[in-house]
C-alpha positions in Angstrom: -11.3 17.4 10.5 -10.1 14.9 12.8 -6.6 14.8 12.8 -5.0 10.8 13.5 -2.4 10.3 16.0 0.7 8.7 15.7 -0.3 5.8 17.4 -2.8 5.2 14.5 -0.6 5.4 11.2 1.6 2.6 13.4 -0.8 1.2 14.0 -2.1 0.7 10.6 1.6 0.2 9.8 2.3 -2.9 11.9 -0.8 -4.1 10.6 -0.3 -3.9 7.4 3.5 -5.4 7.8 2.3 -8.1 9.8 -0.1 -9.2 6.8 2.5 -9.3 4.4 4.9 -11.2 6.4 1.8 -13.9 6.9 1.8 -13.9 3.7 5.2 -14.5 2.6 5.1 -16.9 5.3 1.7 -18.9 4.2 1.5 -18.5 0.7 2.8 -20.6 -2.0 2.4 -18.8 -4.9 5.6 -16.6 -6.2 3.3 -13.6 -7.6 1.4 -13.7 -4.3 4.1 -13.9 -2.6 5.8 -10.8 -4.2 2.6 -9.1 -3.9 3.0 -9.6 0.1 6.9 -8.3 -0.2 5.3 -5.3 -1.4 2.7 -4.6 1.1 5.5 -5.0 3.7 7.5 -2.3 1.5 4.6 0.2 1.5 3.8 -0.4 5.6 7.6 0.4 6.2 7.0 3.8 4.0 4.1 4.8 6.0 6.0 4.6 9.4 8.8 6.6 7.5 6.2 9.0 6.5 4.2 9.3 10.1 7.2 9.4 12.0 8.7 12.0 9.6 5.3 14.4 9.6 5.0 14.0 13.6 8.8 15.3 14.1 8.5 18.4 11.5 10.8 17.3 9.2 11.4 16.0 5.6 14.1 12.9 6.5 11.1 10.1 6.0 10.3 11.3 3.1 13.7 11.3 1.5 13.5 7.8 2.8 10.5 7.0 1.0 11.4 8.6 -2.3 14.3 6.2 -2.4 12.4 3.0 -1.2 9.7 3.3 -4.0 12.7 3.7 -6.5 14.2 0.6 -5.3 10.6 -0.9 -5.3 10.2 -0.1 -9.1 13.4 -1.9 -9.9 12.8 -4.5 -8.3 9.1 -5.0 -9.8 10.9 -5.3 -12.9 13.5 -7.4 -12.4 11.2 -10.2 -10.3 8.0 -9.8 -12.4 10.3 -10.4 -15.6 12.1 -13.6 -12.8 8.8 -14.8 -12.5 7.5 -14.5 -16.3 10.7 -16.3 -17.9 10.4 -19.1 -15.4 6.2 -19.8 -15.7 7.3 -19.6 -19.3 9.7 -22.5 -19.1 7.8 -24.5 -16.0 4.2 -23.2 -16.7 3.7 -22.5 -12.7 4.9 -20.0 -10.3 4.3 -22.3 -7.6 7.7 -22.1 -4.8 7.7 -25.7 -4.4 8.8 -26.2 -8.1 11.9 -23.3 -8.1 14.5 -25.7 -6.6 14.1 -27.6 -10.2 16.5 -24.3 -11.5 19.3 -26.0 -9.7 19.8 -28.4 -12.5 
């Protein structure tokens, strides 16, 4: 078994960061938009994660336990965001959420 460096899982860390920032960047679309907020979430957890296995000790994962728990709460709380207002405005499109100012 081949066993990956840590140069690797930052690597795949950076990458994975740097597409959901593109896509919070590009994208238009609230749910996609959350989707790539997420992705930047997870790639944060995996440099907690590498950085805690390569230094022998458990501090990254404490980290992540916490992270995903704040994840999960906020899943809720924007999904049900996002679902009241395509209920009112019928799209999730960003260029539309400034209308909640009135």
């Amino acid at each position: 078994m081949i066993s990956a460096s840590l140069n690797a899982y930052i690597a795949v860390s950076a990458l994975l960061f740097a597409i959901g920032f593109l896509g919070v960047l590009v994208r238009r679309n609230t749910l996609v938009i959350f989707m790539c907020l997420e992705l930047m979430l997870i790639a944060s957890t995996l440099a907690l994660v590498a950085f805690s296995r390569f230094n022998g000790t458990m501090d990254g994962n404490t980290f992540v336990f916490f992270i995903l728990t704040v994840a999960a709460a906020e899943v809720a709380v924007g999904l049900a965001i996002i679902v009241a207002y395509f209920r009112k405005k019928q799209t999730v499109q960003v260029d539309h959420i400034n209308e909640l100012k009135n």
